[in-house]
C-alpha positions in Angstrom: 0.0 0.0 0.0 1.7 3.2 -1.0 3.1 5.2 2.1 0.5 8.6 1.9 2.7 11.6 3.0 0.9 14.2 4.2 3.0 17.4 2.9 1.0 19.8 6.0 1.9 17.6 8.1 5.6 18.1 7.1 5.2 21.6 6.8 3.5 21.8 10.4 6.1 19.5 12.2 9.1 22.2 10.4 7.4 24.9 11.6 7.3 23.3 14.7 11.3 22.6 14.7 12.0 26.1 13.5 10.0 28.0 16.3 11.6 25.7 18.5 15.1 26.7 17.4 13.8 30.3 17.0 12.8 30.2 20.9 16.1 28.8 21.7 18.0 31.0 19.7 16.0 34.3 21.6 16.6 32.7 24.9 20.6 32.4 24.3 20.0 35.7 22.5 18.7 37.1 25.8 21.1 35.1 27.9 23.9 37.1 26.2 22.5 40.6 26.5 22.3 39.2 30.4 25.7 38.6 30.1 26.7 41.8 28.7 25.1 44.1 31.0 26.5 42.2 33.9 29.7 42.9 31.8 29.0 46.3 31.4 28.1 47.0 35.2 31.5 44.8 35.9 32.8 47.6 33.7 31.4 50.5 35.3 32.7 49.5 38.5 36.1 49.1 37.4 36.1 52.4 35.9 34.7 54.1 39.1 37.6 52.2 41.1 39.6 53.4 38.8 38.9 57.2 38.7 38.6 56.8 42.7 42.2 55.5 43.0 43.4 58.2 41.0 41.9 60.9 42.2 43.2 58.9 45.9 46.9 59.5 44.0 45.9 63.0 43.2 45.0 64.2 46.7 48.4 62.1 48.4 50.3 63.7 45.8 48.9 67.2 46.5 48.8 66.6 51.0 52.4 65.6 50.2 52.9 69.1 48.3 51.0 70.8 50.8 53.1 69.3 53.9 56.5 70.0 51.9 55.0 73.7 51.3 54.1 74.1 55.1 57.4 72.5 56.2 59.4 74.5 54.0 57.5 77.8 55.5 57.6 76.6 59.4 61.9 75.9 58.2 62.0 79.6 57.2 59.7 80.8 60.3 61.8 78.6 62.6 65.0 80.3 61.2 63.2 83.7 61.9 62.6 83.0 65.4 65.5 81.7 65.9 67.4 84.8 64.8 65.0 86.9 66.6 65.1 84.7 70.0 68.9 85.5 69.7 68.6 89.1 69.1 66.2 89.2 72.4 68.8 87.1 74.5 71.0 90.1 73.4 68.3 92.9 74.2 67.5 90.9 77.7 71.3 90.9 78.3 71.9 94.4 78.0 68.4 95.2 79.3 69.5 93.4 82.4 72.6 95.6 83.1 70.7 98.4 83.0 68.4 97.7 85.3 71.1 96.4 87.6 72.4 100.5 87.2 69.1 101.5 87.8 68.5 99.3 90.6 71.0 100.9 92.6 70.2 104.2 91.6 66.6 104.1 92.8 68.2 102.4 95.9 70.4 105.5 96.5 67.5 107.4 95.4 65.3 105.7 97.9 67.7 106.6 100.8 67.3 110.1 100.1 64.0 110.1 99.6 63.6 108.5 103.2 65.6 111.1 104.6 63.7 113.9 102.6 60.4 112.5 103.8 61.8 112.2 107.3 62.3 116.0 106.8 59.1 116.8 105.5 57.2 114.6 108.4 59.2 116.7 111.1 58.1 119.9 109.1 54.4 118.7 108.8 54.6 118.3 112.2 55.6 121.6 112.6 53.0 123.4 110.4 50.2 121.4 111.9 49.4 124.3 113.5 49.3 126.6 110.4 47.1 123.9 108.3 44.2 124.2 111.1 44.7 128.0 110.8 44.7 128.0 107.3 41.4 125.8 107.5 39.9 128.2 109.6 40.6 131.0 107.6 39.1 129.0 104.1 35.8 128.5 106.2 35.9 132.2 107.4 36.3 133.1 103.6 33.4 131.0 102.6 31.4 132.4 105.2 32.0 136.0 104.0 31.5 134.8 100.2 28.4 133.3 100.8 27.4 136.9 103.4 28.9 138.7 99.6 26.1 136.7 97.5 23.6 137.5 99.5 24.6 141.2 99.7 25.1 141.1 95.7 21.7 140.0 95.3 19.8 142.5 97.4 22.1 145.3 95.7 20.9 144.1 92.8 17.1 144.6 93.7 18.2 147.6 95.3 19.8 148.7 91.9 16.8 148.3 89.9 14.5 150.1 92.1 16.9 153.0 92.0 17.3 152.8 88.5 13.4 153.0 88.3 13.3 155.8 90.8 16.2 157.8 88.5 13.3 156.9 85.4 10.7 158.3 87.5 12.8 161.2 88.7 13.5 162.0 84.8 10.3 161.9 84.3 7.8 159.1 83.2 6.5 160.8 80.7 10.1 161.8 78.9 10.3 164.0 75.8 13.1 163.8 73.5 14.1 166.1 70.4 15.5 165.0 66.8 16.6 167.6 64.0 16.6 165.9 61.1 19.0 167.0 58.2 18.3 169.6 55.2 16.9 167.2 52.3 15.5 167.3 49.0 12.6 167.8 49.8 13.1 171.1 51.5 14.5 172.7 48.7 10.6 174.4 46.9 12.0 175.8 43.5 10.6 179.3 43.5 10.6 179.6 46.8 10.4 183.4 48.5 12.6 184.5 51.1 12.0 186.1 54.1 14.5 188.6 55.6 16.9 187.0 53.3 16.3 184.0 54.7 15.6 181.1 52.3 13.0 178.9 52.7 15.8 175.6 52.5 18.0 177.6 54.9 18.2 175.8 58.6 16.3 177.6 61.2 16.1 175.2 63.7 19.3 174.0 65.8 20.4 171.6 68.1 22.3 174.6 70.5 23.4 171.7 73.2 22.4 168.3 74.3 18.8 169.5 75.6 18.2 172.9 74.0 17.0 173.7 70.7 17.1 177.0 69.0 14.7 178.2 67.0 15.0 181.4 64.5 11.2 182.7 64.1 11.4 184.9 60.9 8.1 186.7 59.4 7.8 189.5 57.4 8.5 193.0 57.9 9.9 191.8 61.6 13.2 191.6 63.3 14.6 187.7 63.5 13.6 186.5 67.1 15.1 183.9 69.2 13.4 180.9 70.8 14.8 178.0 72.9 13.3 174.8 73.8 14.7 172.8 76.4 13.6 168.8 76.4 15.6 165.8 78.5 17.6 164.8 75.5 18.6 166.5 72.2 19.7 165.0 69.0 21.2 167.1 66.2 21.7 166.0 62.6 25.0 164.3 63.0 23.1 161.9 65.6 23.2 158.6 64.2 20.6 155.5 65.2 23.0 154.0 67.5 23.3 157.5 69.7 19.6 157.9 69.5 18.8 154.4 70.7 21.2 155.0 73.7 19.2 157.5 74.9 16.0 155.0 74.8 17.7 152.0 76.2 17.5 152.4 80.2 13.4 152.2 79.6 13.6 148.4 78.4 15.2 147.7 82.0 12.1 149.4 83.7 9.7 146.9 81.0 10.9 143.8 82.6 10.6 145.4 86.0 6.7 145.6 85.8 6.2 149.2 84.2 4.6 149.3 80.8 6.3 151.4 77.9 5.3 153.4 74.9 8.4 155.1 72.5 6.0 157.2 70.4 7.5 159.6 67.5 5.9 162.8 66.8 6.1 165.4 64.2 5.2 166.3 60.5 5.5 164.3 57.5 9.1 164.5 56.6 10.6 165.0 59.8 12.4 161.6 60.0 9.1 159.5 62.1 9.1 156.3 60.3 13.3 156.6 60.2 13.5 156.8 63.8 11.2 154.3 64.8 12.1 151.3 62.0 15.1 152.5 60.0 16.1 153.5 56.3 15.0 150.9 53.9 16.5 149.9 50.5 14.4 149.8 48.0 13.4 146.5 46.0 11.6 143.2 46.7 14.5 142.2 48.5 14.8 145.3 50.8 16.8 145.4 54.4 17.2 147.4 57.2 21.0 147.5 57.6 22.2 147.3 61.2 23.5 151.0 61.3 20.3 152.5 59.5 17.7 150.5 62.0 15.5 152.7 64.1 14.3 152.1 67.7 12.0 149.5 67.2 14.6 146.7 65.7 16.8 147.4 68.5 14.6 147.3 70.7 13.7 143.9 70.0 17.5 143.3 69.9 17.8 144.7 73.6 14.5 142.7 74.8 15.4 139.6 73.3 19.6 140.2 75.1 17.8 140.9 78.4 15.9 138.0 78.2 18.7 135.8 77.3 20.2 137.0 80.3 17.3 135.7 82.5 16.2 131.8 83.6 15.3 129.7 80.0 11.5 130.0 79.7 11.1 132.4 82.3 10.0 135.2 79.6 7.9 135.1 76.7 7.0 137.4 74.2 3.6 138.1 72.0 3.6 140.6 69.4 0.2 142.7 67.5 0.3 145.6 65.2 -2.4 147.8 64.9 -3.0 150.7 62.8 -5.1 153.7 63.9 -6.6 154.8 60.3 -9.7 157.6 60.6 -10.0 157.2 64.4 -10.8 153.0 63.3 -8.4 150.4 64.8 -7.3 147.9 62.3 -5.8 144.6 63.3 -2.3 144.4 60.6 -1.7 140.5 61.8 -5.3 139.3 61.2 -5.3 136.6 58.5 -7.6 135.3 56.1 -9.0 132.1 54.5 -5.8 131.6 52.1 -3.3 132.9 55.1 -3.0 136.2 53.6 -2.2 139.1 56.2 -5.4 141.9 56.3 -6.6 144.5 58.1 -9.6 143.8 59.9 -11.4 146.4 62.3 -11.2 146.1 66.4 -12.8 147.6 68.5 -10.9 149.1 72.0 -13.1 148.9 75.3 -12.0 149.0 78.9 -11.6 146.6 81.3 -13.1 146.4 85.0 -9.4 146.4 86.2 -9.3 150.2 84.3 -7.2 148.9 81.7 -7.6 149.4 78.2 -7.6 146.4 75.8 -8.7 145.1 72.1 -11.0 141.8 72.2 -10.0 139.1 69.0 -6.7 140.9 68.4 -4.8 139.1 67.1 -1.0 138.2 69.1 2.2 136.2 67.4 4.2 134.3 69.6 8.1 135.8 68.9 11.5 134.2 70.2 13.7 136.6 68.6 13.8 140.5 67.4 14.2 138.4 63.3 10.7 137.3 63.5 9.8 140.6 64.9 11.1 142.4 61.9 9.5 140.0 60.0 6.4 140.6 60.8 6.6 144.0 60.7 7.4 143.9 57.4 5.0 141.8 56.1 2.8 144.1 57.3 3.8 147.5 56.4 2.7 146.9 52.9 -1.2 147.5 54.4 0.0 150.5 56.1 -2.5 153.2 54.4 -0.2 155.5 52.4 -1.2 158.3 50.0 1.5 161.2 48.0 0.8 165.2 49.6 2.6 168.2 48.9 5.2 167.7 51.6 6.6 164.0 50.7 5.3 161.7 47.6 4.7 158.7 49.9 3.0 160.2 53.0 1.7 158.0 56.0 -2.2 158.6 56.4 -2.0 156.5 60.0 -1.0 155.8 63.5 1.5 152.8 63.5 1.2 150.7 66.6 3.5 147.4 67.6 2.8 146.3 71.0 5.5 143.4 72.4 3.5 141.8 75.7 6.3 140.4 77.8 5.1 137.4 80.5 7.2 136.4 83.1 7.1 133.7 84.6 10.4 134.1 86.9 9.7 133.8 91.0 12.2 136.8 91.2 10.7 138.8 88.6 7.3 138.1 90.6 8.9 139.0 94.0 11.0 142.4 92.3 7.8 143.0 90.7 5.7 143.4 94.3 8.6 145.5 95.6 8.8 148.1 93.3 4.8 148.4 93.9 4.9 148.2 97.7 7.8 150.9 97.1 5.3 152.8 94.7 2.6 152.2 97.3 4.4 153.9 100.6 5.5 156.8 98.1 2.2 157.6 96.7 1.0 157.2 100.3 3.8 160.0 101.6 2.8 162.3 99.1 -0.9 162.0 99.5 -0.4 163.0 103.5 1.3 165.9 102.0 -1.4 167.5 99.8 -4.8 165.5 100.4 -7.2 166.9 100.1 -11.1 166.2 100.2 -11.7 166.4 96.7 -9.5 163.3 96.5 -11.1 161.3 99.0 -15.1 162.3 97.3 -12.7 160.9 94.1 -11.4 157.5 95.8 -14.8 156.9 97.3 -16.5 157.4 94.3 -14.4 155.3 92.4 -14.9 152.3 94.6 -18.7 152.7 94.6 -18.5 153.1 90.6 -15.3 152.2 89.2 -16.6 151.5 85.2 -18.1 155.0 85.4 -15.4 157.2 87.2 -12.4 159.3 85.8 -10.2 158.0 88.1 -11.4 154.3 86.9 -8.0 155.0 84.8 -4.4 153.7 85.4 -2.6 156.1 84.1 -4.1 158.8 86.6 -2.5 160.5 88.9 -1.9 161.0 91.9 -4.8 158.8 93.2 -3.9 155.3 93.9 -4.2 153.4 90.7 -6.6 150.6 89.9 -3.9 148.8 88.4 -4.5 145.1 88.7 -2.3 143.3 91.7 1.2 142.4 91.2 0.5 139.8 92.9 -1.3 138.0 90.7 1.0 135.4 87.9 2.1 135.9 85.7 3.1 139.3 85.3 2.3 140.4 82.2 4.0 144.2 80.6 3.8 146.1 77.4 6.1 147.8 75.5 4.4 150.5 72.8 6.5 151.2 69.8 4.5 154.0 67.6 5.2 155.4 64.5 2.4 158.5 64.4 1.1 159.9 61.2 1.8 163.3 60.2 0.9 166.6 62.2 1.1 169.3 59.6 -2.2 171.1 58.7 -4.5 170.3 55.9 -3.0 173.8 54.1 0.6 172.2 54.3 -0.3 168.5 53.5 -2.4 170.2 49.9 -5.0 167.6 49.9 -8.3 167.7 48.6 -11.3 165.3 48.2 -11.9 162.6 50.4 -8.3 163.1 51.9 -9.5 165.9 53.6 -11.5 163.5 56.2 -8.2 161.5 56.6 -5.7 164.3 57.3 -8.9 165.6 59.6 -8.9 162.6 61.4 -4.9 162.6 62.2 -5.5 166.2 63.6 -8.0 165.4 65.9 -6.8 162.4 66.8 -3.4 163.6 67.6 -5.3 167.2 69.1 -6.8 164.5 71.6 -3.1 163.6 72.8 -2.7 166.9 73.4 -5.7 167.6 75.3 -4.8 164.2 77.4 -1.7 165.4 78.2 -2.9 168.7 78.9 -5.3 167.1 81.4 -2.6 165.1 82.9 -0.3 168.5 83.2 -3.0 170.1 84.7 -4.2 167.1 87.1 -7.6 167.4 85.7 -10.2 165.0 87.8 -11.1 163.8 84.1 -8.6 162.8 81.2 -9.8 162.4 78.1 -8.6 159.2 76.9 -11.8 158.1 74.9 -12.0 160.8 73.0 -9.9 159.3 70.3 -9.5 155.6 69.4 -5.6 156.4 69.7 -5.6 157.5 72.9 -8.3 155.4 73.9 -5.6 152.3 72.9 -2.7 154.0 74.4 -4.4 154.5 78.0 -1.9 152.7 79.6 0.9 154.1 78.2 0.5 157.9 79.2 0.8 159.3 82.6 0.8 157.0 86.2 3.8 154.8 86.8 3.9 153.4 82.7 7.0 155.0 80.9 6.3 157.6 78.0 8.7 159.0 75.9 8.1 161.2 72.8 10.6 161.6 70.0 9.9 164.8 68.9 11.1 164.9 65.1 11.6 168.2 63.2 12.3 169.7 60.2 15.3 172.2 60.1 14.5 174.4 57.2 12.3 177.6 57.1 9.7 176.2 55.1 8.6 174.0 57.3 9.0 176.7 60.2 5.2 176.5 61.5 4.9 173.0 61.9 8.3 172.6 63.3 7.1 174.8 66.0 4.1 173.2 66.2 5.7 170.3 67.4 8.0 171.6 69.3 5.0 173.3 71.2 3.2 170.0 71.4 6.8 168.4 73.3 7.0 171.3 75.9 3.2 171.0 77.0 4.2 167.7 76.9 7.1 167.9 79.8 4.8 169.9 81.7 3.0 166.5 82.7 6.1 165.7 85.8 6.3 169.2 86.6 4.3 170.8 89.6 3.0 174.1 89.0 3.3 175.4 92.4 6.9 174.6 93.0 8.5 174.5 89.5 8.8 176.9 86.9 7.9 175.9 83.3 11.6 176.8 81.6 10.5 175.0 78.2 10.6 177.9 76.8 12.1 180.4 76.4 12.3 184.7 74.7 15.2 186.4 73.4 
């Protein structure tokens, strides 16, 4: 029977042998790639080992280096020391023989210094004696300084009160005369002469320190002589410094409890506004150099130095600046919304104590006379000004800085209540000397009704004044500084319109500070103070036991003859305030 061969079969069963070869061949396949990465790790690690044992050679070979290096250094450092160990043996050696010479001099040194001390011990013995003396004497010297101090300080009280009773003896209300130069302003082109006297000739002279000569020339008449005699007289060579001088000893009284006004009087022109602040350069950057300032900068100066001189914060110092512009009192340091400095109307009123005062007005805390003068400038720009006949930029109002000074110093306080207990027993001598009942209807009647009575006033005298207590703290003083408007008449001045109400209320208000002095010269039972808002303001300035002094300023030249005199007049009704009729003669002036 023929053998059938099935060819799938054959096919199947090589298939089958091939796989099987296929599947050993992958398994030795994979048994090598086994193989080879053990081979490769082997490898790997060899290679680390390797690199490790090298870099091992590396670092020996660079310790070794290092140690040569460092041994090679610590050689040379060695052979340093060495040579510098043998230079010390050397030093020690020869620093040992000297000490061995200077052993034995301090011993021979010593010896005499035992002996010397021996000396002195036997001498101290001696003087024992004369130490305790000298001790006795050092205490006995202590004892008389400390007896000295307490002397120097009560000749110091007692120095003030006599330099307040020379002040009063002056005067308290003090009148002082400036004679301005010839200017431009004197010289009137056409001007007529009289007795061939030009009217830019001087007729007005300072003859001595307190005289003033006066050549009164009219027409058709023989030249006649007058003389004015005030306290203190400053010609044209007078500078600012001289002038202030003169005004000085009253800032001493201000911060012993008296209140003080420095008012300038005269005509437009006469040198007011110089006096009492200075010549000012013009431009936006304008000064007051320190030889051309006028009695109010250095008076700050001189406040500000006494006050330095006193305990710190024992003193301080407000500061307002009012301006008396038809007879209304404007408030200069009043400030609007933006900060802007206006004028604003005040009204003045007194007090129940008799004093007079502004309510809302408006005070500036000042620490030194800069921010004085700053102030004051800042302000002077609202100052009311208008151009007249006699100078192109005329002042149409009363100028007015008040400094309030507080102390706070116990020995202010105490000086303070002994000047007015020394007041006090005066006043009280001179009333036994002259009372009379017309005073006592006066004193009674002001106690029953002191808002309504004359003497309700402070500045009257010599009734006791209503002045508020010293005793009361803190003690508070004012110091005045005014710069008036002009006093020439409205025929002088030229101006018409609604300037004529202005220059009318200067005149009258500056007629009502003569009629207040005139009261006060007189001893009136009424002074007038209210009849002007200037006086009215100034109430505590004029008369009683404040300090007044007027600057009188004049012009030297003929044309200005009648106002000069004018002013002149106004200063010698003025000194007749201190002077009692019945036992002094009014010399102010005088015929020839």
């Amino acid at each position: 029977m023929p053998l059938f061969i099935n060819r799938d079969q054959i096919f199947a069963h090589q298939v089958h042998l091939l796989e099987h070869k296929l599947r050993n061949k992958e398994d030795h396949i994979l048994e090598l790639e086994t193989e080879n990465a053990l081979l490769h790790l082997r490898l790997a690690e060899s290679l680390a080992k390797l690199r490790y044992e090298r870099n091992e050679d590396i670092r020996v070979q660079k310790q070794k280096h290092q140690q040569r290096q460092v041994q090679k250094s610590t050689h040379v450092a060695l052979s340093k020391l060495l040579y510098e160990v043998k230079v010390l043996k050397q030093d020690l050696r020869d620093v040992f023989t000297i000490s061995k010479g200077f052993a034995k001099e301090l011993e021979d040194q010593s010896r005499q210094l035992l002996k010397c001390v021996g000396t002195a011990r036997n001498g101290i013995q001696d003087h024992q004696s004369d130490i305790h003396k000298l001790q006795d004497q050092v205490a006995a010297l202590e004892h008389t300084l400390h007896e000295e101090q307490q002397r120097y300080r009560e000749e110091r009280v007692r120095r003030r009160l006599l330099h307040n009773t020379l002040v009063e003896l002056r005067g308290n209300i003090r009148v002082h005369c400036r004679v301005r130069p010839i200017l431009p302003i004197d010289h009137s082109p056409g001007s007529p002469t009289s007795n061939g006297i030009s009217s830019c000739e001087a007729v007005i002279q300072a003859v001595n320190d307190d005289s003033v000569l006066v050549n009164c020339v009219k027409t058709s008449s023989p030249v006649m002589n007058k003389i004015f005699e005030f306290e203190r007289v400053h010609g044209p060579d007078d500078d600012q410094e001289t002038v202030f001088e003169e005004v000085k000893p009253l800032l001493t009284s201000l911060l012993d409890g008296f209140n003080v006004c420095i008012m300038a009087y005269g005509q437009t022109g006469s040198g007011k506004t110089h006096t009492m602040i200075g010549s000012q350069s013009e431009g936006p950057t304008a000064t007051v150099k320190d030889s051309q300032q006028g009695i109010i900068p250095k008076a700050a100066d001189e406040l500000f130095k006494l006050i330095s001189e006193k305990p710190a914060d024992s003193h301080t110092v407000e500061m307002s600046v009012v301006e008396v512009h038809n007879n209304e009192v404007l408030d200069l340091l009043a400030r609007d919304e933006d900060g802007e400095v206006v004028g604003v109307k005040r009204e003045v009123i007194t007090t129940s104590t008799g004093t007079s005062d502004v309510p809302c007005l408006t005070y500036e805390l000042v620490r030194s006379s800069a921010e004085v003068m700053q102030l004051i400038n800042s302000v002077l720009k609202l100052r009311a000004h208008s151009p007249t006949m006699v100078h192109r930029d005329s002042s149409r109002s009363h100028f007015i800085v008040t400094l309030t000074v507080t102390s706070k110093s116990p020995d202010a306080l105490t000086l303070a209540r002994t000047l007015q207990s020394t007041r006090q027993d005066v006043r009280r001598v001179s009333q036994k000397e002259w009372w009379s009942p017309r005073c006592r209807r006066a004193a009674s009647s002001r106690t029953s009704s002191p808002a309504s009575s004359p003497y309700h006033s402070p500045c009257h005298s010599p009734c006791p004044s209503p002045r508020p207590s010293i005793a009361q703290t803190p003690l508070k003083t004012k110091l005045q500084l005014v710069d008036l408007a002009g006093s020439e008449c409205v025929g002088m001045s030229g101006v018409t319109g609604a300037a004529l109400w202005e220059s009318s209320c200067i005149n009258r208000s500056l007629s009502a500070l003569s009629d207040v002095l005139g009261a006060l010269a007189e001893q009136r039972p009424h002074v007038p103070y209210r009849n002007s808002k200037l006086t009215h303001l100034l109430q505590d300035a004029i008369g009683g036991d404040a300090k007044l002094l007027i600057m009188l300023c004049a012009s030297p030249t003929q044309r200005f003859l009648t106002e000069s005199l004018q002013s002149l007049g106004f200063g010698a009704r003025a000194r007749q305030v201190q002077r009692e009729p019945p036992r002094r003669k009014n010399t102010a002036l005088k015929m020839k």
